[in-house]
C-alpha positions as CSV (number, residue, x, y, z in Angstrom):
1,X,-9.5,-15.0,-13.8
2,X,-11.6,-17.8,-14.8
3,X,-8.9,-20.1,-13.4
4,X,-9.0,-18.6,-10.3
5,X,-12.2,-19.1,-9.9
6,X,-12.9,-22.1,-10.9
7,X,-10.3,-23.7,-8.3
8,X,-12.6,-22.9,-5.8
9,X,-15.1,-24.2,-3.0
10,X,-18.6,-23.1,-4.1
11,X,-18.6,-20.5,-1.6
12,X,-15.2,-18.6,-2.6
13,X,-16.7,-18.6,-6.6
14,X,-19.6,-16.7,-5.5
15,X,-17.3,-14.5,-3.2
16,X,-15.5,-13.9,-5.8
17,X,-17.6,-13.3,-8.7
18,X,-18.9,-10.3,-7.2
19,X,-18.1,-7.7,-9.5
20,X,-16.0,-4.9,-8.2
21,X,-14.9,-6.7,-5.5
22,X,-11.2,-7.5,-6.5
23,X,-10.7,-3.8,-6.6
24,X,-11.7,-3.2,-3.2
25,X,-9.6,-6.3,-2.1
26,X,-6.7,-4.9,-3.1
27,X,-6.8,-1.3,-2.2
28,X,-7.6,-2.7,1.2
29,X,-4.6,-5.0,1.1
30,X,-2.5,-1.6,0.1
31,X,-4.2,0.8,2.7
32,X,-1.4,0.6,5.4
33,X,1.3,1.7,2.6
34,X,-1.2,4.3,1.5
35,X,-1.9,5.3,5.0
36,X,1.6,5.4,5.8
37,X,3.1,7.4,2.8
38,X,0.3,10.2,3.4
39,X,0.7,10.3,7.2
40,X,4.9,11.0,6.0
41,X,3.6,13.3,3.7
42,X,1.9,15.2,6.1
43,X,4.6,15.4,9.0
44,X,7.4,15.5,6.4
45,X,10.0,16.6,9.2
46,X,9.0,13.8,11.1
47,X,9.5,11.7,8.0
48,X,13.2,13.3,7.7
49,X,13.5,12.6,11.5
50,X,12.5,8.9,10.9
51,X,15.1,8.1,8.0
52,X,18.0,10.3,10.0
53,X,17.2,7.9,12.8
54,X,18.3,4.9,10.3
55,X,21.2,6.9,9.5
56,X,19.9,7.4,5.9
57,X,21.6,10.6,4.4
58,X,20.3,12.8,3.0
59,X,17.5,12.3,5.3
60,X,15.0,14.6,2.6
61,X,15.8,12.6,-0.2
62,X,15.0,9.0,1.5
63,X,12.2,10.7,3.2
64,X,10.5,12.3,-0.3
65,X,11.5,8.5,-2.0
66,X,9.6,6.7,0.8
67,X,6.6,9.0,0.1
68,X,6.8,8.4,-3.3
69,X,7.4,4.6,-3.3
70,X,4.1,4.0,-0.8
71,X,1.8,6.3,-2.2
72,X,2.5,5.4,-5.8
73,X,4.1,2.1,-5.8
């Protein structure tokens, strides 16, 4: 960490010496997948819809694993 910030114009140490901050960054960097994988979860047929569209079989199965893979991953 130190090496990361010590790289650094003056301005991006102090950025990023706030504490808690790295966190944040990074559930904000992940919110699309997270907002994605609960917006499947929540219209799961339209999830199944989606990966039949891709020709994924069985549809369920890729649906549930896409879920899975953006909520948890």
């Amino acid at each position: 960490m130190s090496d990361l910030i010590n790289n650094n114009p003056v301005w991006v140490k102090k950025i990023l010496s706030i504490r808690g901050l790295l966190p944040l960054l990074r559930v904000a960097l992940v919110s699309a997948y997270l907002v994605g994988g609960m917006n499947k979860f929540i219209g799961f047929h339209a999830a199944i819809d989606e990966q039949a569209s891709f020709g994924l079989q069985p549809a369920w199965l890729w649906a549930s694993t896409a879920i899975v893979i953006e909520i948890v991953g």
